[in-house]
C-alpha positions as CSV (number, residue, x, y, z in Angstrom):
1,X,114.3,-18.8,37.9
2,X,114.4,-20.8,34.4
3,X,114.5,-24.5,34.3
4,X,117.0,-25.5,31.7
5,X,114.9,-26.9,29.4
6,X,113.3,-23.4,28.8
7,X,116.2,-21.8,28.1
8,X,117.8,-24.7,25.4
9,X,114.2,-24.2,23.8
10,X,114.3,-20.8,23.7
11,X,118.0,-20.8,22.4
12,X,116.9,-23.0,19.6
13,X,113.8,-21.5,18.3
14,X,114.4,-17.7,18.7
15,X,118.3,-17.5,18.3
16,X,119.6,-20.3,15.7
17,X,117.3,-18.8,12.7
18,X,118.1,-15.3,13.7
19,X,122.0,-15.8,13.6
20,X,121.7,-18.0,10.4
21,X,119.8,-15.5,8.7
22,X,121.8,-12.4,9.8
23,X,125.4,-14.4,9.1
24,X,123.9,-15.5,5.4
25,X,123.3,-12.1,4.4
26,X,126.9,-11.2,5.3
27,X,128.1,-14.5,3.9
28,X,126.6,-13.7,0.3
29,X,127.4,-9.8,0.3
30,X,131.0,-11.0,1.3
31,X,131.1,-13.6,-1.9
32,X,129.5,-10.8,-4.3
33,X,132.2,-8.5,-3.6
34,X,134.9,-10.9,-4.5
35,X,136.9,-11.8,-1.4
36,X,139.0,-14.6,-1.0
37,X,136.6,-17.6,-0.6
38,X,139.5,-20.3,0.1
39,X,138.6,-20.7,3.6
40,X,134.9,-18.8,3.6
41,X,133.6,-21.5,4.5
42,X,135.2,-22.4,7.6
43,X,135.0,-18.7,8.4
44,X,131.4,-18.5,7.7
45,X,131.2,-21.4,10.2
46,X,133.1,-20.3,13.1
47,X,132.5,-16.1,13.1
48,X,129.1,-16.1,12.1
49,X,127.2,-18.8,13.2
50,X,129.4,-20.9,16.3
51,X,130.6,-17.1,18.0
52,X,126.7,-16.1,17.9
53,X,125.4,-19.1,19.2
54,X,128.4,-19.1,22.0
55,X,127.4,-15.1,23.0
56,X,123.7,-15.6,23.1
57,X,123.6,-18.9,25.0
58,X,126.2,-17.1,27.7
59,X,123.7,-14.3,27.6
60,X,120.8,-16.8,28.4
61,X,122.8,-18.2,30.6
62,X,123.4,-15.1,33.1
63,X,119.5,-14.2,32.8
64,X,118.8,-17.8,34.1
65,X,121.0,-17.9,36.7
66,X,119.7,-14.0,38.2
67,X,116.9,-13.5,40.8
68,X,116.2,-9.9,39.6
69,X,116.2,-7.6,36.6
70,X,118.9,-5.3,37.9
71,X,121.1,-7.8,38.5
72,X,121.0,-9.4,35.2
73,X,121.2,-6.1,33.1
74,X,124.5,-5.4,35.7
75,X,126.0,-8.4,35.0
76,X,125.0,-8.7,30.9
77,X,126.8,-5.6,30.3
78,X,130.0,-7.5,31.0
79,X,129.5,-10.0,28.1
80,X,128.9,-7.7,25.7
C-alpha cells in the first residue's frame, strides 16, 4: 500500500518531535517535583522517547502492511 520510504519519512517528521515534546514536558514536571534524578536520565531515554518511537513505528507498520481500513483499525486495536 506504502512504500517504505513513506512510512520512515513520515515516522521521522510527524512522530519524533511529537514524542520529544510530550516526554520533555513530563521529564521537567518530574525534576520540579523532586524525584530521584540518579537514573532520570536513562529513564527519560528508554520510557519516554525509545517505548514511543517503538509503539508508533509498529503502529505504522500494521497500517502499511493492510489493504483496507477495517482491517487495519481490527488489527491496531491489538497494539494498543
Amino acid at each position: 500500500m506504502y512504500h517504505w520510504t513513506t512510512l520512515v519519512m513520515s515516522q521521522l517528521v510527524v512522530e519524533l518531535p511529537r514524542n520529544m515534546t510530550i516526554s520533555a514536558t513530563f521529564f521537567c514536571c518530574y525534576w520540579t517535583i523532586g524525584y530521584s534524578t540518579g537514573r532520570a536520565g536513562y529513564t527519560f531515554l528508554m520510557l519516554f522517547v525509545a517505548f514511543p518511537l517503538y509503539y508508533t513505528t509498529f503502529g505504522h507498520g500494521i497500517a502499511s502492511m493492510t489493504s483496507t481500513t477495517p482491517c487495519t483499525s481490527q488489527l491496531s486495536s491489538f497494539s494498543s
